[in-house]
TIZARO-495758 format. One record per residue: residue in one letter; z, y, x of N, C-alpha, C in turn. Coordinates in steps of 0.1 Angstrom, whole numbers, plus 5000, padded with zeros to 4 digits. Each point is the difference from the previous one (the first is absolute). Last residue first. Example, Ala and Ser with C-alpha at 12.3 -4.5 7.8 and 13.67 -1.06 7.14 Angstrom:
<atoms>
S507149785128500050115009500850114992A499949435003500050124991500050125009
</atoms>
This chain:
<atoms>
X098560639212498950004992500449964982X503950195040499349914996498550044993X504950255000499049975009499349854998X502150314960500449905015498949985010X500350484971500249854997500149915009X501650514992499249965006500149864999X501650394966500249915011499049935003X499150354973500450015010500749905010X495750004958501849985004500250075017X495349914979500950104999501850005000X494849765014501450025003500950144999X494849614999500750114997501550034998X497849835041500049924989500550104989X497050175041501049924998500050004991X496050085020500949995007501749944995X496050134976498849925007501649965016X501150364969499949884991499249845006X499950475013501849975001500249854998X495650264996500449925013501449984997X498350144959499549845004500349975012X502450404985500349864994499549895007X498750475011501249915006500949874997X496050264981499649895008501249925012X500650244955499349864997499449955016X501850415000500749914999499949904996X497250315026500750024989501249915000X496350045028499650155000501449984991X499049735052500250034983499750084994X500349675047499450134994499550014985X502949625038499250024989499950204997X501749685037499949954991498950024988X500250145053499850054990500049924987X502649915048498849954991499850074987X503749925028499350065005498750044997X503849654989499049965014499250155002X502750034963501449985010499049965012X496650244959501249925005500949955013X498150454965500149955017500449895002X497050304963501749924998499949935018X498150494969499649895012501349924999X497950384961501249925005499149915010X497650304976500950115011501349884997X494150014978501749915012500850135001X495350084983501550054989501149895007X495750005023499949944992501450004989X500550005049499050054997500249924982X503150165051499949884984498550084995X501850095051499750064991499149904986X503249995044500249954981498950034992X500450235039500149885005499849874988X501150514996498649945002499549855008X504350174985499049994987498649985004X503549955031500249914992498950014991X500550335032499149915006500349884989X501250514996499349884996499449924997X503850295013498650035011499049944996X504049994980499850165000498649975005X502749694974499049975004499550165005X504849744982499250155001498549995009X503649644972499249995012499150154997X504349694976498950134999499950035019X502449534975499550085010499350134996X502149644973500450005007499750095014X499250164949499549905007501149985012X502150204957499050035011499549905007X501750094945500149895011498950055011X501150384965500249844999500149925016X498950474991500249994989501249844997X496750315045500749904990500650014990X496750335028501150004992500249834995X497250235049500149914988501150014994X496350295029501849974996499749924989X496750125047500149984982501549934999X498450145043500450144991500249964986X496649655029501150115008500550124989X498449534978499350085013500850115004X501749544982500150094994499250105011X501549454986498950075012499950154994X503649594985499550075002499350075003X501949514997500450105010498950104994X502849534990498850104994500650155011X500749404999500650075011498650134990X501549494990499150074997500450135007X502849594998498449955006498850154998X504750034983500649935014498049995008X501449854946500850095008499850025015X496249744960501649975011500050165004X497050084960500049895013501550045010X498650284956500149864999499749905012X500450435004501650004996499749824993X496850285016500249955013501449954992X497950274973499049875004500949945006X501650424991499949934991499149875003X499750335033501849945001499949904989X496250254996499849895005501149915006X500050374968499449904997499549905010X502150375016500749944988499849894997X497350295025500849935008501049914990X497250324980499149915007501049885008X502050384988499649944985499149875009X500850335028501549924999499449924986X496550215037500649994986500949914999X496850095044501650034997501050024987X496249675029500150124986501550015004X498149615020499450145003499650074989X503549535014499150094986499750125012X501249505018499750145001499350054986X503249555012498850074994500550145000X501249525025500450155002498850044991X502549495007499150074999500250124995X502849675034499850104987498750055000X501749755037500849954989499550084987X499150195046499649875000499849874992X499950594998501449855003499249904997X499150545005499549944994501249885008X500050485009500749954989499749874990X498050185043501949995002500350004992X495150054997500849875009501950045002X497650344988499749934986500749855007X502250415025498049944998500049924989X503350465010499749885001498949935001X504350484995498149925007500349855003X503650234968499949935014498350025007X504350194960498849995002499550005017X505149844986499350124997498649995003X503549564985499750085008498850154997X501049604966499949955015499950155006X501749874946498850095015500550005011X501349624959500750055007498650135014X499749594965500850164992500350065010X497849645011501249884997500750154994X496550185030500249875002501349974990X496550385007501350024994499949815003X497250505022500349845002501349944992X496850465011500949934990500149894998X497550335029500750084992500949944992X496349925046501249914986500750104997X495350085023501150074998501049894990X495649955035500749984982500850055005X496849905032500250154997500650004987X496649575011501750095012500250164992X498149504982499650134998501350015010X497449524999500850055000499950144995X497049594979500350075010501650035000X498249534986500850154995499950065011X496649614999501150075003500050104995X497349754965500250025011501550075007X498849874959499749845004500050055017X498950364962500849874997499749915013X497850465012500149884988501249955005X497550455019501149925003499949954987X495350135032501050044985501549925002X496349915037501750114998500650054988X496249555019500650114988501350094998X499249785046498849954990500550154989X501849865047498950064998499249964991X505550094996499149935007498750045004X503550244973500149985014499549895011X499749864947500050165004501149995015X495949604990501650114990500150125008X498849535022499450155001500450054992X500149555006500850045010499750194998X498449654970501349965003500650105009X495450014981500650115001501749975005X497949674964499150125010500950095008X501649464978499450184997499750075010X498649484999501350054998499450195002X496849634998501049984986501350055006X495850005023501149945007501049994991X495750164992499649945012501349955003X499650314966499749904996499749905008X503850354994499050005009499149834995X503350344967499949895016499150005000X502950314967498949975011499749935007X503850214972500449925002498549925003X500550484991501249965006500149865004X496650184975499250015008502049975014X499849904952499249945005499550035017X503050274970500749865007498949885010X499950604993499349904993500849835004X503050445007498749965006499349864991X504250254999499350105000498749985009X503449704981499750084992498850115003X502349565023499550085000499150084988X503949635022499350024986499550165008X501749455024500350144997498550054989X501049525006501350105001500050174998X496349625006500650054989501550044995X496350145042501449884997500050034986X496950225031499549884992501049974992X500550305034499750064990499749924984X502750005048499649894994499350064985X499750115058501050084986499749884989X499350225055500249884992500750034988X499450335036499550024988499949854993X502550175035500550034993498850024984X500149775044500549894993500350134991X497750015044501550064999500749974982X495649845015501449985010501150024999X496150214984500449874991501049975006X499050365032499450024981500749944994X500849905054499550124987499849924988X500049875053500749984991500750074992X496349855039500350084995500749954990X497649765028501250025006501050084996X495049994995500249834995501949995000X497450295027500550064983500649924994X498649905046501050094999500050044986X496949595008500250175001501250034999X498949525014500350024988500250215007X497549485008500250125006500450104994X500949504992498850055001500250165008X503949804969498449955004499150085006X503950164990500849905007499049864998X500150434975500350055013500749875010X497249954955499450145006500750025015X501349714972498349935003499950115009X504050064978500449895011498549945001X500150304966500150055014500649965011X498849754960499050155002500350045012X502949724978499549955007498350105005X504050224977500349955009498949895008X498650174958500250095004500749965020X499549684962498850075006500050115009X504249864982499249875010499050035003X501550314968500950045010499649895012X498949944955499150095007500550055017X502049654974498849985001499550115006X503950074981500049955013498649945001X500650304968499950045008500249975017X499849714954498850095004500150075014X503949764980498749895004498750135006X504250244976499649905018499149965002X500750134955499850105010500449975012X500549654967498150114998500350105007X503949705008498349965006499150074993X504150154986499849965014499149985008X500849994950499150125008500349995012X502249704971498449975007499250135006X504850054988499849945009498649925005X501350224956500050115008499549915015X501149724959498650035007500050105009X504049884980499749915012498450055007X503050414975499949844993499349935017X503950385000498549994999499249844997X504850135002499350135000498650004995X503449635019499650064986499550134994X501249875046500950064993500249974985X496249865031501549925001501350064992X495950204999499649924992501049815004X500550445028499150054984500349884988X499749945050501450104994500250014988X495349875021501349874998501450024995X496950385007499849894989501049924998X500750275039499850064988499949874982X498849885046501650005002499850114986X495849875018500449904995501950084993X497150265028499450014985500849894992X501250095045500250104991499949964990X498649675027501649994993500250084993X495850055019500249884990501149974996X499150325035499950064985499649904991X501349825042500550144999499750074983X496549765020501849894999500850084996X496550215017499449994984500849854993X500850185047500550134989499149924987X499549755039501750044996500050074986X495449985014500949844997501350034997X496750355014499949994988501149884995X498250215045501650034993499849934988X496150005031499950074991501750044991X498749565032499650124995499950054992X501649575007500750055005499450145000X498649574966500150065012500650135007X501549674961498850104999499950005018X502649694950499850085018498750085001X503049884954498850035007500250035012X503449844972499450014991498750025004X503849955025500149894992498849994989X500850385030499649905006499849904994X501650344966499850035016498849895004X502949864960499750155005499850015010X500549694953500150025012499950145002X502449694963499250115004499749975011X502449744957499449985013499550085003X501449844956501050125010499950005015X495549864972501649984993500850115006X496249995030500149914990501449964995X496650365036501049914998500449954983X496250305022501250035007501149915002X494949784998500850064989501250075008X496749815025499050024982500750074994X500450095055500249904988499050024989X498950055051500650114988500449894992X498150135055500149844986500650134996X498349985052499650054986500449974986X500750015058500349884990499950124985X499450005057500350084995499549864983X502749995045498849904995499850114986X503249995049500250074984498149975001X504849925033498949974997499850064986X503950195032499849904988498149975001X505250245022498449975001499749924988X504550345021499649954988498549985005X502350195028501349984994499549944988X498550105055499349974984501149924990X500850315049499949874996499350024987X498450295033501549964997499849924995X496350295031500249944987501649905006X497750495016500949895007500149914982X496350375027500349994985501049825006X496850205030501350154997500949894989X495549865009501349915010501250114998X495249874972501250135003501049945009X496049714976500250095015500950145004X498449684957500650064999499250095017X500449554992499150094994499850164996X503849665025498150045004499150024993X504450074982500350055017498349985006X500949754960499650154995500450085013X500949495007498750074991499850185001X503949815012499250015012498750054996X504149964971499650115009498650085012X500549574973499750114992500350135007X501449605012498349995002499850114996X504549875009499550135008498549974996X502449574990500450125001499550085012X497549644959500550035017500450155007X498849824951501249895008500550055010X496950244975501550024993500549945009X495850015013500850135001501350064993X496749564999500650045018500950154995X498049954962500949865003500749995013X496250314987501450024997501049905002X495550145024500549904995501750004992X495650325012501050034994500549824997X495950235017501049945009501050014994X496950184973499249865005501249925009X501950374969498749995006500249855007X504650334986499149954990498150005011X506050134988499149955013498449914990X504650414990499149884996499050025011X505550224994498849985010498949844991X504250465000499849874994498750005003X504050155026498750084992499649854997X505050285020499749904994498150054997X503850285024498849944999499049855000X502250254963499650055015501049985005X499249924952501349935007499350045015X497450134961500850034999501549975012X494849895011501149994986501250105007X494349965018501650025004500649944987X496049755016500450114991501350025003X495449745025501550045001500250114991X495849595006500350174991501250025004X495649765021501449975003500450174989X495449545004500350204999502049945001X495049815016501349975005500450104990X495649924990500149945016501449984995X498650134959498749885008500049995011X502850304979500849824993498449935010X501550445028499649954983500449874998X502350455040498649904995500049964985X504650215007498950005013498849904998X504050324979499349934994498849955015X505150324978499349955009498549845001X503550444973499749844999498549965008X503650465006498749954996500049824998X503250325014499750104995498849994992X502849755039500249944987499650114988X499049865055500350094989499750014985X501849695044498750024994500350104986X503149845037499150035001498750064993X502649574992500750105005498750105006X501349584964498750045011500950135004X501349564969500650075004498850075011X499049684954500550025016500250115004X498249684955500750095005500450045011X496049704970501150045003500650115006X495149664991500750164993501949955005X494349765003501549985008500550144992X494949744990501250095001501549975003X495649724994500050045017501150134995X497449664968501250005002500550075017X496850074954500350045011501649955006X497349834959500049915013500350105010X502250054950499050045010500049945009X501549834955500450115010499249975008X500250074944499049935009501150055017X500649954939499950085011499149955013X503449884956498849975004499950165007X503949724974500350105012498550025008X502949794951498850005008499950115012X504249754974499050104998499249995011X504049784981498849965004498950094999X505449995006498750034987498750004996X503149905044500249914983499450034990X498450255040499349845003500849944986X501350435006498749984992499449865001X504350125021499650004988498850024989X501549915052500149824986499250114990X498850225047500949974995499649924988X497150155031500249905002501349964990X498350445002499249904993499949895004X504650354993498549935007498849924997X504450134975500149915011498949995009X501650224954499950115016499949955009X500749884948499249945014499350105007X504150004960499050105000499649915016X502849844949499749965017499250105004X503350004959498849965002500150005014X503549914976499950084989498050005001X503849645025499650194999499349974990X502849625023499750024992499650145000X501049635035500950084994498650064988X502049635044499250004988500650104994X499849815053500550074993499350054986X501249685048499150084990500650034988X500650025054500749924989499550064992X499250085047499849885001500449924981X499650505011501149945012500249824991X497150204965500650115012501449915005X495749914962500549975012500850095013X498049944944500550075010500549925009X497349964945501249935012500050095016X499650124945499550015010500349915009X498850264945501049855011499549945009X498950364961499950005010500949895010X499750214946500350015010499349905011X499250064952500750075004500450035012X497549684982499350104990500550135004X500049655042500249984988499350134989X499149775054499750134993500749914980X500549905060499849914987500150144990X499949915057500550064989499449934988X500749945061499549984982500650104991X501250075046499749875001498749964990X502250485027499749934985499149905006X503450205037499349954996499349924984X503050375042500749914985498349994993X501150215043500449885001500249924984X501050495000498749935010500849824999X500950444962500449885006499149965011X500950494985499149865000500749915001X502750384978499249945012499249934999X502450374968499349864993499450015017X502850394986500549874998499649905000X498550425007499949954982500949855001X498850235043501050064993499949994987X497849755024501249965004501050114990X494850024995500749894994501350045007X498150295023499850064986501149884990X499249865050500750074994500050084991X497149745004500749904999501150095002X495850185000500350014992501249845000X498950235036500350054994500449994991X498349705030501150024999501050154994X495549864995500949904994500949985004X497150285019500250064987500649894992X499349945044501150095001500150074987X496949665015501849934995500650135001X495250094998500549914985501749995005X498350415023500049885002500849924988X497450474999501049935000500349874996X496950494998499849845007501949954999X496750304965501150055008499949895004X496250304974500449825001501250075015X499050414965499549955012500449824998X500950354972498950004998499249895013X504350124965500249985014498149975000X501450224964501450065009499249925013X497150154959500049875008500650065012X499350314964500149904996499849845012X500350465014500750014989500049854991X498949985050499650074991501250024986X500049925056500149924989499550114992X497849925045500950104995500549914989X497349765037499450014987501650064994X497649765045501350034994499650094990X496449695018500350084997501650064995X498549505016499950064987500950135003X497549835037500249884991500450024983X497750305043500950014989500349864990X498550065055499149974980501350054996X498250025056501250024991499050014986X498849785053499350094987501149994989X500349935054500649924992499350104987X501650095054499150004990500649964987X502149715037499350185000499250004991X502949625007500650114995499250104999X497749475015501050095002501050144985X496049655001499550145002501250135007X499049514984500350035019499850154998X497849954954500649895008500450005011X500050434977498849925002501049895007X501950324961499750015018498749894998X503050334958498649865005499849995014X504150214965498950025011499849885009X502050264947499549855009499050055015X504850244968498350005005499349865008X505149934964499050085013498950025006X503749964957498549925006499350075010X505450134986498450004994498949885009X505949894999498950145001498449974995X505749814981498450005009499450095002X504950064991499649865006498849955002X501050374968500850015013500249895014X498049984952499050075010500750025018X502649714966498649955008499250115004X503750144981501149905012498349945002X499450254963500150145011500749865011X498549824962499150065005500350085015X502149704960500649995016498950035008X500449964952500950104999500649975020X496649834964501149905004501250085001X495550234994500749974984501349905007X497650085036500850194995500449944990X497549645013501050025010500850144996X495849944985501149914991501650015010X496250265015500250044987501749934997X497749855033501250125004499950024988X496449734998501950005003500950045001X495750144994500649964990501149945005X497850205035500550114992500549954988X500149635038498950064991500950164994X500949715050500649984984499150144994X499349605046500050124993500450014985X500749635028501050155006499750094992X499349445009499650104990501050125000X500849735042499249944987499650144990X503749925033499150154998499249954985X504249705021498849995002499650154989X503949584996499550085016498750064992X504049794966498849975005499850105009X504949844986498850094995498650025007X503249514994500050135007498850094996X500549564987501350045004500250145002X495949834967500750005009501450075004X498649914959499849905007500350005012X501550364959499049955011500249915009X501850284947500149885012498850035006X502850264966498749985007500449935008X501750154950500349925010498749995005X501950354958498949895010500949945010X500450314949500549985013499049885006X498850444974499949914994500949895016X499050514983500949914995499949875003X497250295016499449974990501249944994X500150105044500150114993499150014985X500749575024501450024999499550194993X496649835006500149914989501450055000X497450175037499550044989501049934984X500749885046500850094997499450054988X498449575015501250004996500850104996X495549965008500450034989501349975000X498850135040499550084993500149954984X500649705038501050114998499850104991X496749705000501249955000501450105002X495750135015499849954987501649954995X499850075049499850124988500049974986X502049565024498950125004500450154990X502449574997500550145005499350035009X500749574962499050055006500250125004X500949844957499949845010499250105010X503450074956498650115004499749925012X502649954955500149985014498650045005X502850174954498849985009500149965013X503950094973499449974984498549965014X505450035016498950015003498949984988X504650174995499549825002498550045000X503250424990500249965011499449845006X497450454970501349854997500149995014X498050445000499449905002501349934989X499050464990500749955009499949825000X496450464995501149914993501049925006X498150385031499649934991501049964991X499950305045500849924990498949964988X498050145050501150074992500549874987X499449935053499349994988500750064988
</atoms>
């Protein structure tokens, strides 16, 4: 992970819980300066494929963490689906593109969904945590808590003796059986399904070729899905139809082999043991609220979903992103208390939509007779057009505000949650959506702390953005222009504002004064057309989650967004932590 602020050494956030979500804001918050403690209940790191697929917005977040290249290198793509007929044996078999492999583009590096087994991406990011110095705890169990004006007081249970300690806040990564939303009393409404005939786990198959995710009959007779993973020949396997007694098929050893051996009818194909089973009830709920006082949630703890479509891990996953910034923010004294209600106005919505979206297609391929499309996994999916345009966080200049903050009158949340630009809705680029990427920059001028970083490099707009910092792009190459906006940025904290330059191919810039932290040669210009600001804009502001902050034309408008973010601050030392 690259270097951030530098955390305190006394834990300031306990974090309850070492799923994705959970590990994910623990590293987000430590490269947010901010120090943590993660505990998990259980003894041992959890078995099991479970949620594998990872979104093009993830990976996004995962490149801002700074441990993209150690996870592509450890999962592979989403494999073709091929459909047999029930007993239908190995022959034959009708091949789908489940989601099309898909080149990267100038602005979207990873374009494809990548598979990789949930424990093997937590045991990734538990080595990311080790090397920050900060382990899980297993075995070490939150009891209660008690919320003051300031802090957080907890009781813990680890190796039979309890344990009372005080944070700063609490982040509930505990599941949706976990205490922390049950002490805050938050509402958890939803509905779970009477399909109770699904089996899912993991087992060893030999034989069978792993070049495709394999699929035999339907949810209205028998259906049997074997997916390769990453850990060959390991495949992760859902059992689902009328003969589907799951109970006989967790308890009783070899039922499961035996099962899918007679449905199936391949005798070539040698089944191994099963290294992880589980029953699974598919279960719909959401909170009211992200969390209360110094109380967050994230993940699981906040909304279950059903197991199609990828959307559950990764929309956990970019709840810590989004959450671990802020909370940094406005722990540091940086940013006043309210920054932290925007949590829930740009969550609440998109997880809602994201439940519709998941129970949609757990009707579609696991009721009834479900098409081979139904199977497909594209467009929305891939999560890079979700965007919060609504938020009163971010500021758009170069678009009417009314028609930026929209709702739907049939469901009182905003239009369009999942479509923005590189989605399937409005491709204009606004405030409130993903930051694209640009490939083909030229860095001509990187000056960190006075000091030029090295000779002119090719780059992408994504290798100079940080997890911890907001990055404003000028597109102009006037040094007088640039001046006056060094002059802005001089009244907010040190350290949080990151100015990078956009200059089209050949144009020379004369300084006079203070250079931005970056000049960015735009020869091929995918930035300016990607950017392309409308309406006398030519500043984009990026924030640390990735997220088009705000689009500008001046300085009165870098005020109001500067100003809708932190406290005003012109000193250079940094103030105490705390609210």
């Amino acid at each position: 992970m690259a270097p951030g602020p530098r955390p305190s050494t006394a834990p300031e956030v306990l974090v309850v819980g070492a799923g994705p979500s959970g590990l994910v804001a623990a590293l987000s918050l430590l490269r947010n300066g901010v120090s943590v403690r993660i505990i998990e209940k259980d003894p041992r790191h959890r078995l099991g494929q479970r949620g594998a697929g990872i979104t093009p917005r993830s990976l996004e977040a995962f490149k801002a963490l700074g441990m993209i290249d150690r996870l592509m290198d450890r999962s592979i793509p989403i494999p073709m689906l091929k459909i047999h007929d029930l007993y239908g044996g190995l022959a034959g078999g009708k091949i789908y593109e489940m989601s099309p492999f898909t080149l990267p583009t100038p602005n979207v590096p990873f374009p494809n969904i990548m598979c990789l087994g949930q424990n093997s991406l937590e045991a990734l990011l538990r080595e990311e945590l080790n090397n920050c110095g900060v382990p899980v705890e297993h075995g070490t169990e939150l009891i209660t808590f008690s919320q003051s004006a300031d802090s957080v007081c907890v009781k813990i249970s680890k190796n039979g003796m309890l344990e009372q300690a005080e944070y700063s806040w609490l982040v509930g990564a505990d599941g949706a059986r976990g205490v922390v939303r049950k002490i805050l009393g938050l509402t958890f409404l939803g509905e779970t399904s009477n399909m109770n005939n699904i089996c899912v786990g993991d087992l060893i198959v030999h034989g069978l070729d792993s070049q495709f995710w394999h699929m035999w009959g339907e949810a209205s007779t028998n259906m049997i899905s074997l997916r390769p993973t990453e850990a060959l020949p390991l495949f992760s396997f859902i059992l689902s139809g009328k003969d589907v007694d799951r109970e006989r098929l967790i308890s009783e050893e070899g039922c499961i082999q035996r099962f899918i051996a007679d449905n199936i009818s391949a005798p070539e194909l040698e089944f191994g043991a099963v290294t992880w089973k589980s029953t699974y009830r598919p279960n719909v709920r959401m909170v009211n609220k992200m969390g209360e006082g110094r109380a967050f949630l994230v993940g699981d703890a906040a909304h279950v979903h059903s197991f199609t479509g990828a959307q559950g891990m990764n929309t956990g996953v970019q709840d810590s992103f989004a959450l671990g910034w802020k909370l940094a923010l406005v722990h540091r004294g940086l940013s006043p208390p309210s920054l932290l209600a925007t949590y829930d106005e740009e969550r609440l919505p998109v997880i809602a939509e994201m439940l519709n979206q998941t129970t949609s297609l757990l009707n579609k391929n696991l009721r009834g007779q479900a098409k081979p499309s139904s199977w497909r996994r594209d467009g929305n999916l891939f999560q890079l057009g979700i965007n919060c345009r609504w938020s009163s966080l971010v500021l758009d200049q170069g678009r009417d505000d009314g028609q930026v903050r929209e709702a739907s009158s049939s469901t009182g949340y905003p239009i369009d949650l999942y479509g923005g630009n590189d989605g399937d809705g409005d491709k204009t680029l606004r405030a409130g959506d993903r930051a694209p990427d640009a490939a083909g920059l030229r860095l001509v001028h990187a000056t960190f702390h006075g000091k030029n970083r090295g000779d002119p490099q090719q780059c992408r707009l994504f290798d100079i953005l940080d997890a911890a910092i907001h990055t404003l792009l000028l597109f102009n190459s006037d040094s007088d222009r640039l001046a006056s906006i060094l002059d802005v940025l001089e009244e907010y904290p040190e350290g949080v504002i990151r100015t990078a330059m956009v200059v089209r191919g050949g144009e020379v810039v004369v300084f006079c004064g203070e250079q931005p932290d970056f000049i960015l040669e735009d020869g091929e210009e995918y930035a300016y057309t990607t950017y392309d600001l409308e309406n006398g804009c030519d500043i984009a502001v990026i924030r640390p989650d990735g997220i088009l902050g705000a689009i500008v034309k001046d300085k009165s408008g870098l005020r109001e967004y500067f100003g809708r973010l932190f406290v005003h601050w012109q000193s250079t030392e940094a103030p105490a932590s705390g609210v």
